[in-house]
Legacy VTK file of the C-alpha trace (Angstrom):
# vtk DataFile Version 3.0
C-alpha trace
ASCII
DATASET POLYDATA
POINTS 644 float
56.415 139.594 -54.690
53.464 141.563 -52.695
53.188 144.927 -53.557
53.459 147.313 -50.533
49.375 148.936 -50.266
48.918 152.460 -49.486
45.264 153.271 -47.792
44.273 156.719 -47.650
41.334 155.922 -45.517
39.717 152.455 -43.919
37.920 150.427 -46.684
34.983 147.529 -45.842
35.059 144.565 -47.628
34.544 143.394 -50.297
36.269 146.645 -52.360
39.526 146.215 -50.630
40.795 142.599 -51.912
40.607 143.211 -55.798
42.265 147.081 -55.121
45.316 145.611 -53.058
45.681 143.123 -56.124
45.335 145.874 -58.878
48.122 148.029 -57.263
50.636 145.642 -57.377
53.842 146.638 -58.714
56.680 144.691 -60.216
57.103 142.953 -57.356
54.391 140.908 -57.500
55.629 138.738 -60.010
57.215 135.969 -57.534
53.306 135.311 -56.603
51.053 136.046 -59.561
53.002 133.189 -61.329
52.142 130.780 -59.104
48.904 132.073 -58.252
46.169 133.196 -60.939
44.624 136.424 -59.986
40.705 136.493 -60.652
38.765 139.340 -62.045
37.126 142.013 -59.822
33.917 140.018 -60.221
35.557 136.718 -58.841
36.855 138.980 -55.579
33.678 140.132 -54.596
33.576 136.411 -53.625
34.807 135.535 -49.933
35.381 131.940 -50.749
37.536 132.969 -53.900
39.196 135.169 -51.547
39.927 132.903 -48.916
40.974 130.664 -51.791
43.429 132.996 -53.289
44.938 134.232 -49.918
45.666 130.209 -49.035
47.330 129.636 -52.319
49.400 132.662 -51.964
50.403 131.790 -48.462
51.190 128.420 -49.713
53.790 130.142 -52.497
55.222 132.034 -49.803
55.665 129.466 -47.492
57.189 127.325 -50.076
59.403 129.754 -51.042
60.522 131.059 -47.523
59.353 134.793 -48.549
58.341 136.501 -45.375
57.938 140.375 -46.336
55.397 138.978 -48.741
54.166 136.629 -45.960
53.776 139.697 -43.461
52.239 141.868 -45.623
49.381 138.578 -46.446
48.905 138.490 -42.610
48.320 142.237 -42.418
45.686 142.804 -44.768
44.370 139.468 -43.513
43.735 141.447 -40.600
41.996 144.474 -41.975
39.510 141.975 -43.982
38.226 140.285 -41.174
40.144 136.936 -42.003
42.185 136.905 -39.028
40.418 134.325 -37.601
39.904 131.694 -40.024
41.526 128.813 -38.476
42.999 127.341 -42.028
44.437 130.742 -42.869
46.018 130.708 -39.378
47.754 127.686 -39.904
49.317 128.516 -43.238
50.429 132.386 -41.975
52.102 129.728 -38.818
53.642 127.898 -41.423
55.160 131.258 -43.286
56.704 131.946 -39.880
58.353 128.989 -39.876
59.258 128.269 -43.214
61.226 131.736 -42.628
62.835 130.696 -39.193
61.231 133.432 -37.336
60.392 131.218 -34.197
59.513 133.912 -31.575
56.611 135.813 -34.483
55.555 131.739 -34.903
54.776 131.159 -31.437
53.827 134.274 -30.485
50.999 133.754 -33.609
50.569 130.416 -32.414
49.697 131.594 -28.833
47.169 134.213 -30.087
45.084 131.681 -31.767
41.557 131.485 -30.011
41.073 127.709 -31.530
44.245 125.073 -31.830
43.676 121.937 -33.772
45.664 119.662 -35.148
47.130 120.764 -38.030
48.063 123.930 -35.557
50.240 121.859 -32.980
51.906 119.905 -36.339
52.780 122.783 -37.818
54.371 123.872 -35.056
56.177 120.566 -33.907
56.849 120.154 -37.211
58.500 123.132 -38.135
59.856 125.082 -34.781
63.068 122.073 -35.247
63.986 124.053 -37.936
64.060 127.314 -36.939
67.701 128.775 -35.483
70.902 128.276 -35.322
73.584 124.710 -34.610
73.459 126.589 -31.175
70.085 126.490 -30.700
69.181 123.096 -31.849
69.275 121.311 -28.405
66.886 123.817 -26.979
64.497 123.693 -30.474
64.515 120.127 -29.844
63.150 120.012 -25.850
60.962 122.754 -27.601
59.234 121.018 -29.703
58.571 117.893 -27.430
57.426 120.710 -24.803
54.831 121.308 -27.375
53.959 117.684 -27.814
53.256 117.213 -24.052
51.064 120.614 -24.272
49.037 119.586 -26.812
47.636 116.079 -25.301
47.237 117.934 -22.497
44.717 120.402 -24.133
43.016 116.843 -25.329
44.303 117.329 -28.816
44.905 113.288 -30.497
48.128 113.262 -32.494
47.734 111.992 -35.618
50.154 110.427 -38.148
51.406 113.386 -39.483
52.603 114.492 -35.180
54.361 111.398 -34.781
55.809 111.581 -38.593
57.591 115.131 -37.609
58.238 113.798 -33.769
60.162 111.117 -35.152
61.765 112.971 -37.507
63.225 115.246 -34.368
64.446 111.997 -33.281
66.352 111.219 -36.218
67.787 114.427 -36.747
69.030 114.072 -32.841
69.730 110.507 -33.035
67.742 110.438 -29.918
66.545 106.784 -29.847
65.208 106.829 -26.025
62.677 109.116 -27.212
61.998 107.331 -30.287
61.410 104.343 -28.164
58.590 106.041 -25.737
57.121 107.531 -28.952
56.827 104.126 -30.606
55.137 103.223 -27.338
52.727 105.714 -27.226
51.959 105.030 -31.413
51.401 101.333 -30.627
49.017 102.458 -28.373
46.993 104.634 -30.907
47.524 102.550 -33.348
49.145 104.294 -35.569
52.215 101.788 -35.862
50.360 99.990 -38.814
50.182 103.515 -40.610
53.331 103.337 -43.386
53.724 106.763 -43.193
54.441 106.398 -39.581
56.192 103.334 -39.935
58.531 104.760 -43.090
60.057 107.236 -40.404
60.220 104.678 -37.718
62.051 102.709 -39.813
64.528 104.854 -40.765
65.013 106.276 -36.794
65.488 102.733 -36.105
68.213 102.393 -39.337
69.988 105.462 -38.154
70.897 104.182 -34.867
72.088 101.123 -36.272
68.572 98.945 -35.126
68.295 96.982 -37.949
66.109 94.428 -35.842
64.077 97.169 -34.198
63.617 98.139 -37.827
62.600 94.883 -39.572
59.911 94.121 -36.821
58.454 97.693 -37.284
58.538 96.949 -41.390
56.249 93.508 -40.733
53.757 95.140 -38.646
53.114 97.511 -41.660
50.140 96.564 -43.582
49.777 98.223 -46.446
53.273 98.587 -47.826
54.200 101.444 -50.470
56.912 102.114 -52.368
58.587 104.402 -49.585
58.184 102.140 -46.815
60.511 99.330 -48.969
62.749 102.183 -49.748
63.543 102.799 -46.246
63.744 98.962 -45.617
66.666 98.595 -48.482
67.840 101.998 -47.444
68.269 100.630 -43.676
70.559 97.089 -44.758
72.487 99.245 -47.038
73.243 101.967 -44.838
74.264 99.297 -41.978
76.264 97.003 -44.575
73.853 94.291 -45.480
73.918 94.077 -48.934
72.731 90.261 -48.902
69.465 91.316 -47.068
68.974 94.144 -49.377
68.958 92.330 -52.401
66.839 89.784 -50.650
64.589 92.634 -49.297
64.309 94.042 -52.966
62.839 90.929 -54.650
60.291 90.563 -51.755
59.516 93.942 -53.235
59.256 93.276 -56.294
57.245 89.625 -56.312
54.525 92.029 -54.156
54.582 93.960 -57.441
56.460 96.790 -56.893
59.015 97.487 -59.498
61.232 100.272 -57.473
62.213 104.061 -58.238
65.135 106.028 -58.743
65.665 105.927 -54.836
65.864 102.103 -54.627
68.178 101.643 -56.881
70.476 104.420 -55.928
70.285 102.761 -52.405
71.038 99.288 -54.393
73.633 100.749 -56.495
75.707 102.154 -52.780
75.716 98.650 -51.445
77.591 97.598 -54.650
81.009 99.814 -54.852
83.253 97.124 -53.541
85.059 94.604 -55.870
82.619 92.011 -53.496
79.409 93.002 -54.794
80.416 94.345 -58.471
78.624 91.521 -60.418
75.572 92.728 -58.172
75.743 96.252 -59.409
76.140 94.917 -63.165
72.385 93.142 -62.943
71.062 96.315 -61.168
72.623 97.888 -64.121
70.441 95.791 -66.478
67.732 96.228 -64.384
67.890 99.739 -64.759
68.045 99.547 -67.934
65.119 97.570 -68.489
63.079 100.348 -66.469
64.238 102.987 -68.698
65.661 104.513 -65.258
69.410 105.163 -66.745
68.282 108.626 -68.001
67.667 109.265 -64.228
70.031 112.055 -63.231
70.556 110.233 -59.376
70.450 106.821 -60.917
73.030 107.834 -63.488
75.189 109.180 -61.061
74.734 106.071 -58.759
75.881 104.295 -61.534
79.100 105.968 -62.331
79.844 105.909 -58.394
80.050 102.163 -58.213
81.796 101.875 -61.669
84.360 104.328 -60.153
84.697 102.583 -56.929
85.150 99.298 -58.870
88.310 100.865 -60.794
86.118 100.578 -64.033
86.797 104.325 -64.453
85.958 103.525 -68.519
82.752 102.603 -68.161
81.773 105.063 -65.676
83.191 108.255 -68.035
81.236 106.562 -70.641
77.757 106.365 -68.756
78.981 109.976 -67.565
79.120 110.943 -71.675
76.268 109.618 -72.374
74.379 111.406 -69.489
71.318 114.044 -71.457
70.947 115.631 -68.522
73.549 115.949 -65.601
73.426 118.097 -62.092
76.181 119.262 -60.306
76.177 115.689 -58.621
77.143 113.944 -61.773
80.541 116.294 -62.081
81.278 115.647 -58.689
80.419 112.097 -59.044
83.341 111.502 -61.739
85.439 113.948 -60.417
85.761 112.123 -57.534
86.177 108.900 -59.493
89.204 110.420 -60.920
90.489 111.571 -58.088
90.123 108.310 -56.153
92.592 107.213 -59.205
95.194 110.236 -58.528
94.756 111.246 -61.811
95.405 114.824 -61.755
95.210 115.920 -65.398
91.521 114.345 -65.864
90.274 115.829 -62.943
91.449 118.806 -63.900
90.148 118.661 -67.677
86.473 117.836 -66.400
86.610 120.831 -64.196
86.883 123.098 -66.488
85.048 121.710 -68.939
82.254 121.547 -65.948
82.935 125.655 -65.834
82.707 125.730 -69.943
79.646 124.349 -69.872
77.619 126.580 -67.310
77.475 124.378 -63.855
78.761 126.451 -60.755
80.919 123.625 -58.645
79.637 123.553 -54.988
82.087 123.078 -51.737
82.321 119.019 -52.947
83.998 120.013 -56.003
86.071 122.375 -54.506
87.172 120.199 -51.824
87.720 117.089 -54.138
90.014 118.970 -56.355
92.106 120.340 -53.607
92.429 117.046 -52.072
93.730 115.179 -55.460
96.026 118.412 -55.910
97.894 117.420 -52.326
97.932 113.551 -52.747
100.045 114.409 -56.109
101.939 117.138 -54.197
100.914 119.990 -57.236
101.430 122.986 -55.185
101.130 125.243 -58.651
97.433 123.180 -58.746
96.869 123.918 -55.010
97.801 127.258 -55.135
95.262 127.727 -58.246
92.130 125.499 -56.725
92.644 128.011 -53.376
92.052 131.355 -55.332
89.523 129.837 -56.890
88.251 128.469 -53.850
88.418 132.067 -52.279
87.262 134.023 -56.016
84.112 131.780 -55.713
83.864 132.359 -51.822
84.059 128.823 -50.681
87.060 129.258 -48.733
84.223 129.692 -45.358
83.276 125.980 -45.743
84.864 123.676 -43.865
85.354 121.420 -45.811
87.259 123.417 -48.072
89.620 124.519 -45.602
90.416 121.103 -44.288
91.160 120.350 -47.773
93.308 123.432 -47.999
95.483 122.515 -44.767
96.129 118.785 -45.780
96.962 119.205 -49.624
99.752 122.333 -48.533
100.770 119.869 -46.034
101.451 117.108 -48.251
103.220 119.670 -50.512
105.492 120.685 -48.333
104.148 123.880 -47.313
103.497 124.041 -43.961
103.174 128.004 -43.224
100.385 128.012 -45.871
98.904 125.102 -43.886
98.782 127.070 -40.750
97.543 130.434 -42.304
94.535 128.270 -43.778
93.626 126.950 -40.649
94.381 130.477 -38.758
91.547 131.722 -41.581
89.369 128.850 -40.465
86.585 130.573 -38.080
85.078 128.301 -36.250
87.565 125.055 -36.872
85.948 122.238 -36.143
87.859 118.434 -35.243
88.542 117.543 -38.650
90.595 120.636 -38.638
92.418 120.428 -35.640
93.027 116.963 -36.673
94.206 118.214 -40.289
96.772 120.465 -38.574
98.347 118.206 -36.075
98.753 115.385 -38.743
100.491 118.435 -40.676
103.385 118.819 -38.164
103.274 115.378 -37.593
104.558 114.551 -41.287
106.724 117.625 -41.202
108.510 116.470 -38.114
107.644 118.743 -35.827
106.430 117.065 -32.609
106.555 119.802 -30.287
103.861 122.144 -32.681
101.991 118.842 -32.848
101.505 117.964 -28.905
100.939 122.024 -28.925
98.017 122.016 -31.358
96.777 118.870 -29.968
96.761 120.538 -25.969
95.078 123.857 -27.205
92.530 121.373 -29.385
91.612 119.860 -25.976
91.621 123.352 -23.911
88.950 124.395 -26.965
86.465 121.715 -25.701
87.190 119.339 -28.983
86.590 115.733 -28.222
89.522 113.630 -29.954
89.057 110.425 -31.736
91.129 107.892 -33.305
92.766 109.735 -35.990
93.260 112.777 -33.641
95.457 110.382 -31.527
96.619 108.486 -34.249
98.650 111.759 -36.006
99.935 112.837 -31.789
101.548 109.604 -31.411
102.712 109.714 -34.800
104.375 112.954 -34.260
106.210 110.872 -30.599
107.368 108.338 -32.794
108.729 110.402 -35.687
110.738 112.428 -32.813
111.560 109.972 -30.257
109.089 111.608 -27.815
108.749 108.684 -25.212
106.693 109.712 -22.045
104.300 111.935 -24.029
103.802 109.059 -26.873
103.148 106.805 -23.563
100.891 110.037 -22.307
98.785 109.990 -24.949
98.651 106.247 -25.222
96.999 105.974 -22.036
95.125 109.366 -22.250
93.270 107.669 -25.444
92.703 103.845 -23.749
91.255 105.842 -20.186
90.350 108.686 -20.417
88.148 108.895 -23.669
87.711 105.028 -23.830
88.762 104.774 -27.611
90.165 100.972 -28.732
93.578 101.325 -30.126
93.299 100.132 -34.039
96.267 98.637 -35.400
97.722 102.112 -36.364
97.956 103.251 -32.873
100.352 99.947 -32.271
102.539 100.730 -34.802
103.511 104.410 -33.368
103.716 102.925 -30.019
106.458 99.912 -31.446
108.128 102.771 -33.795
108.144 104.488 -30.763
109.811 102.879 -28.176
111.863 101.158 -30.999
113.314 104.023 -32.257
114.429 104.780 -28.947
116.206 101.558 -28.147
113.681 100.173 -25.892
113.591 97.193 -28.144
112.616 94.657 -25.386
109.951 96.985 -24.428
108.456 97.148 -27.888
109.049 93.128 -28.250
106.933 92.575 -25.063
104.319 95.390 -26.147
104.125 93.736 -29.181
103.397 90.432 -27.623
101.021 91.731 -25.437
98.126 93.156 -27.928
94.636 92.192 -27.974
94.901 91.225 -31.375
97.376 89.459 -34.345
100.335 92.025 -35.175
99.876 93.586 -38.719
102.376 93.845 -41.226
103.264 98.182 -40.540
103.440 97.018 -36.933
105.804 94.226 -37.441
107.821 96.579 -40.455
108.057 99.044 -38.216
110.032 96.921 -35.051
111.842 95.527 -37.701
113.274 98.964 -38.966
114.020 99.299 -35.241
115.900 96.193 -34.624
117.644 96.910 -37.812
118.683 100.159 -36.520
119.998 99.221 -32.864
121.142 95.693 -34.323
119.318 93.401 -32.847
119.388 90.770 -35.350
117.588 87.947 -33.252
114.672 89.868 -32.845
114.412 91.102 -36.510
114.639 87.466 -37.899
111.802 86.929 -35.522
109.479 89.554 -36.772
110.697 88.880 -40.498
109.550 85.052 -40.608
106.171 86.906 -39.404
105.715 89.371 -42.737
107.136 86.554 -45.030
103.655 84.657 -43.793
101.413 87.870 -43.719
102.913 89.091 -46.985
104.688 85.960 -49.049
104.587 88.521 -52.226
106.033 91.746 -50.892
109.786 91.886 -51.622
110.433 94.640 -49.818
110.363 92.454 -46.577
112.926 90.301 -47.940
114.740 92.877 -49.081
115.034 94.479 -45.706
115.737 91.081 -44.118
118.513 90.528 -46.531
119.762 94.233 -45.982
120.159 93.168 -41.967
122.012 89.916 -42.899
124.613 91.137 -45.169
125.654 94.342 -42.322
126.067 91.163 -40.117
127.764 89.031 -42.830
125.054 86.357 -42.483
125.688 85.194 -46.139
123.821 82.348 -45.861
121.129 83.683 -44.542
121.081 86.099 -47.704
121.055 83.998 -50.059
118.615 82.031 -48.282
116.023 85.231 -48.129
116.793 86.233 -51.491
116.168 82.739 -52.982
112.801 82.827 -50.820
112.177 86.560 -52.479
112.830 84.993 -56.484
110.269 82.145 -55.785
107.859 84.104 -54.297
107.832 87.321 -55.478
107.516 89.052 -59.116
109.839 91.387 -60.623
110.427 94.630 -57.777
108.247 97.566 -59.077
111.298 100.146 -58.295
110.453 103.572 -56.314
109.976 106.626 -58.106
110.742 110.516 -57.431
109.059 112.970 -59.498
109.099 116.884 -59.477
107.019 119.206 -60.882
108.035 121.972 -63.629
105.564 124.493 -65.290
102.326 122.317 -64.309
103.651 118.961 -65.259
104.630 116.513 -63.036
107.965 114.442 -64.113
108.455 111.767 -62.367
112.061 109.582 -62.413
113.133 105.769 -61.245
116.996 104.625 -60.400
119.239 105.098 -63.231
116.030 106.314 -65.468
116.663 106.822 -69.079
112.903 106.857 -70.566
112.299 110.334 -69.870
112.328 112.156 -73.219
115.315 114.578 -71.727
117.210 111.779 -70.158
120.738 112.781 -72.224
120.459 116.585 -71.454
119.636 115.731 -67.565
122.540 113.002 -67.432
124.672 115.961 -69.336
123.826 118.056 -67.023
124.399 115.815 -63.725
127.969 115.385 -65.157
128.660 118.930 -65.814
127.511 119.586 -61.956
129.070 116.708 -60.461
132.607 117.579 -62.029
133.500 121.030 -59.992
132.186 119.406 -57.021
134.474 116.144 -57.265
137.403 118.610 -57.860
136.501 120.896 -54.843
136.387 117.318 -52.365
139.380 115.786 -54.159
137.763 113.443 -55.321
138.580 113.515 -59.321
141.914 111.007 -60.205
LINES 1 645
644 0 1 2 3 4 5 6 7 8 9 10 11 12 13 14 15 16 17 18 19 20 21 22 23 24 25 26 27 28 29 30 31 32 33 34 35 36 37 38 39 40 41 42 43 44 45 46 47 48 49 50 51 52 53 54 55 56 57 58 59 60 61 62 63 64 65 66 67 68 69 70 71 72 73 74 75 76 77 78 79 80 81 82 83 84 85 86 87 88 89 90 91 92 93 94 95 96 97 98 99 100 101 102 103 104 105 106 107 108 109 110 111 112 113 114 115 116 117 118 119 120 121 122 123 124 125 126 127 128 129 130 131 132 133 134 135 136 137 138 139 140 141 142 143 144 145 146 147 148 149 150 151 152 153 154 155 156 157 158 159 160 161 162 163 164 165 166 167 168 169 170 171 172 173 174 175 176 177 178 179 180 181 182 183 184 185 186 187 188 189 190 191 192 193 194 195 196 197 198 199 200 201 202 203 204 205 206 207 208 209 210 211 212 213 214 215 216 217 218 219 220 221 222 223 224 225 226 227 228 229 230 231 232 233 234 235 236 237 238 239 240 241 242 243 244 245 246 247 248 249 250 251 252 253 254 255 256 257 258 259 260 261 262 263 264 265 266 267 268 269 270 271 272 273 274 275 276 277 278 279 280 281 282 283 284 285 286 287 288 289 290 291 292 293 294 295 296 297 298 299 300 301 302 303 304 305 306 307 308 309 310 311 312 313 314 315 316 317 318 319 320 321 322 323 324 325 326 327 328 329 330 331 332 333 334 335 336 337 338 339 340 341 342 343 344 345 346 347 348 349 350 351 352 353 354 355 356 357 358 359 360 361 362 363 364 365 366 367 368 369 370 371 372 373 374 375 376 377 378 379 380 381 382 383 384 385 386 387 388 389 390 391 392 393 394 395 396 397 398 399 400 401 402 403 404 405 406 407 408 409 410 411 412 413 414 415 416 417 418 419 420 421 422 423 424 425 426 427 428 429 430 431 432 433 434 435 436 437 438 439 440 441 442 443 444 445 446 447 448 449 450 451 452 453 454 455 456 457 458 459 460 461 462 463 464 465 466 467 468 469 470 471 472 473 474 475 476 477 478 479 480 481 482 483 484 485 486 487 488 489 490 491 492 493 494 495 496 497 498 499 500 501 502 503 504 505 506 507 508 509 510 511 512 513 514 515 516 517 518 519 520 521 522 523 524 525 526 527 528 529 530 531 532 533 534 535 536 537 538 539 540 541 542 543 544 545 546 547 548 549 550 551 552 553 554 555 556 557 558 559 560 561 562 563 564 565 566 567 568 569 570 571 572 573 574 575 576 577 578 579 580 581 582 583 584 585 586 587 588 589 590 591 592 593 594 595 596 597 598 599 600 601 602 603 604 605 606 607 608 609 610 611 612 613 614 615 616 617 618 619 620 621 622 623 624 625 626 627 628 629 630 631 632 633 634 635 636 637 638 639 640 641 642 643
């Protein structure tokens, strides 16, 4: 960093530059590595001067450092460079870097000559200056500047409309994008890539994948990062035919791709669909010599992962030289998708053994996996970590934290997290109502979800979905059928299949069967097979045999191979003494189905998860636990009277 200059009186150049460098201290080290200092001789020169104080800016700028910055602009000042227009821009561009908007533009509005670099750097960078707050108003801000600058006669050039468009993408706002690609046709500047890279990918954002092909023709001169964004824009809107298609136009015009095409390539291909797709990109890759890539490698182990080919994508992982923080969260994940506890928990520390510092993904991965197995012990350990490391502030952390004590039956540590949660955002909210909702506890539920909607939080599907599941679980009719219709007109959301099968549960639980029979009828689209179990498990429960059999013969044809629809069905028969019927079902389940995979029960003792079938005797302790059942259940039969 910049030393701090002490001036006992006013000095004239050209003494001054080579003494302020001389009497730097320590500090200065930041900027003298980037920037070679020249010998008194050298800074007798203005030009080597001006040179030095541009390349230092630049080092400042890059590396947001605005004391140093300030103290540049000062003794800019005293040597009579205050009014060098390049020097300007870059002391602008400090400002900036360093989100100090109101010093940028009060700079900015001090400057005796504006060109065009000025106004870009300004556009450009006043976007990023402030807080989520502020972000609407930096936005109108910067196209405030925009309509300033043509009127002060000023032509934008490629580089305005590259950062203009970027303020659209960032905003997603694609009416503005629209007038700007107007107003570019106009100039021109439409056949510019580096104009049309960022057009393309404002028009990819919003889901124009038209609006973005045309815009990729009128290109002439193609490079590397206009394809990119192409392939980048099918991918990210689920065309992975016109992708691959788009990525051999690249390469018969001779371009062979980077580590960001096949990364985009490589996201396309993590579905069972497009696996023998990934595989050739693979040997593409490999070809290239790209597989030492850190972001191609991790790519790589992504779609092995999310192809359940976790043994190939540990052994690309191994055989990484050089991995990132990405690469551990990459497999970690992986793992994790797989509910495999112990793994994920090996590879985290062995991540900590080996130097990397895991970021909020980590975290939040390995809290997640800890609730879908119901660890608490694991929970309670990735939490102090979480708060030892200080990550407990994200977000996404603390969503994790409320879900995984949820799902391990701790619901008072679910609350506190969220209680801890500053600013909770709808994930949250949603996190905590879905909480009581699998808890049973409808009446916190509807509460959390009324105070969610007094906070100004917009609800969406899964918001609604864990309310009505909350109803259903507690036979809440009118505010199930509240909600319901709060959802369908109020905030216009579709009902998804989910939504249906609260609303059957519901009134089906509550012995409104015809209701749910007719509801069922009359939905906008073919019944699934948790809408259909679920009025099932109703009719089952208020008798209604006729109705059941007519739901029943509907999962045998969704689901031919699930047994456990035939053994429900054949449950209902036999409390009605339908013998016939089964037989009938269970003959249909023995030519249909394969052997039952039985349910399970596990528990967990000193951080290892046991888990235990009907009548299990392949645990390694079955005769002590069997010994022990019988030594319990004696007293107990005596006590009832139940021991001949």
């Amino acid at each position: 960093m910049l030393c701090k200059f002490h001036f006992k009186k006013q000095l004239r150049f050209p003494p001054i530059p080579y003494s302020f460098v001389t009497q730097c201290t320590h500090s200065w080290s930041i900027i003298r590595a980037s920037v070679p200092v020249p010998d008194e001789t050298h800074f007798r020169d203005p030009h080597t001067v001006h040179l030095f104080c541009a390349n230092a800016l630049k080092v400042s700028a890059k590396r947001a450092l605005l004391p140093e910055g300030k103290q540049l602009h000062a003794h800019l000042i005293k040597f009579g460079f205050c009014h060098v227009l390049s020097l300007q821009n870059q002391i602008l561009g400090v400002y900036l870097k360093c989100t100090e908007a109101d010093d940028a533009e009060k700079l900015f509005e001090e400057l005796s000559v504006r060109n065009v670099v000025s106004w870009n750097i300004l556009i450009r960078g006043i976007v990023g200056c402030g807080d989520a707050n502020e972000n609407d108003s930096n936005q109108q801000q910067c196209f405030s500047y925009f309509k300033r600058m043509l009127l002060e006669l000023v032509v934008p050039d490629s580089t305005t409309f590259n950062g203009l468009f970027g303020v659209c993408v960032k905003f997603h706002d694609i009416d503005m994008g629209f007038q700007l690609h107007c107003f570019a046709v106009k100039l021109g500047l439409d056949l510019d890539c580096f104009v049309g890279s960022v057009l393309v990918d404002l028009y990819a954002q919003c889901g124009l994948v038209e609006n973005a092909r045309r815009v990729f023709l009128v290109v002439q001169h193609r490079d590397l990062v206009v394809w990119n964004v192409m392939i980048s824009c099918y991918a990210l809107n689920c065309l992975p035919e016109e992708a691959f298609v788009m990525f051999n136009l690249m390469r018969w015009d001779g371009a062979n791709g980077d580590e960001f095409t096949f990364s985009n390539l490589l996201s396309i291909c993590d579905s069972l669909e497009y696996y023998d797709f990934g595989k050739q990109v693979h040997g593409h890759i490999l070809r290239l010599s790209f597989d030492s890539d850190v972001l191609v490698a991790s790519a790589l182990i992504n779609m092995y992962a999310k192809n359940e080919n976790i043994v190939d994508a540990h052994r690309l992982f191994d055989n990484m030289v050089i991995r990132n923080v990405v690469a551990w969260n990459t497999i970690i994940v992986g793992y994790g998708n797989r509910r495999e506890g112990n793994e994920v928990m090996k590879l985290l520390r062995e991540m900590l053994r080996e130097g990397f510092s895991p970021d909020e993904l980590t975290i939040s991965s390995t809290i997640s996996l800890c609730g879908y197995v119901s660890a608490i012990t694991e929970t309670m350990q990735a939490h102090a970590f979480a708060v030892k490391s200080s990550f407990q502030e994200f977000l996404s952390v603390a969503n994790s934290l409320i879900s995984a004590y949820s799902k391990c039956g701790s619901i008072t540590s679910a609350c506190k997290c969220f209680r801890l949660t500053r600013e909770p955002d709808l994930v949250s909210w949603t996190s905590l109502i879905n909480a009581y909702a699998f808890h049973g506890l409808a009446k916190e539920a509807t509460e959390v979800f009324e105070k969610m909607l007094s906070c100004g939080i917009i609800p969406d599907q899964i918001s609604f979905l864990g309310v009505l599941s909350a109803c259903s679980h507690c036979g809440l009719v009118t505010k199930g059928l509240h909600y319901f219709n709060l959802m369908t007109s109020v905030y216009k959301i579709v009902p998804d299949s989910g939504h249906y099968t609260c609303l059957v549960d519901l009134l089906g639980r509550y012995g409104l069967i015809n209701e749910a029979f007719e509801f069922l009828r009359s939905m906008p689209m073919e019944a699934e097979s948790n809408t259909l179990g679920a009025f099932v498990a109703s009719c089952n429960l208020h008798a209604n045999i006729g109705l059941a059999k007519w739901a029943a013969e509907k999962l045998f044809t969704i689901e031919p191979e699930k047994n456990v629809n035939y053994a429900v069905m054949s449950n209902i028969y036999a409390s009605h003494r339908h013998w016939s019927d089964v037989e009938r079902v269970r003959r249909m389940m023995g030519n249909k189905c394969d052997a039952r995979v039985p349910g399970c029960s596990w528990i967990e003792i000193t951080n290892q998860v046991h888990s235990f079938v009907s009548n299990d005797k392949i645990h390694p302790k079955a005769l002590e636990m069997h010994a022990t059942l019988k030594m319990l259940l004696w007293p107990m039969k005596e006590k009832s009277g139940m021991n001949s």
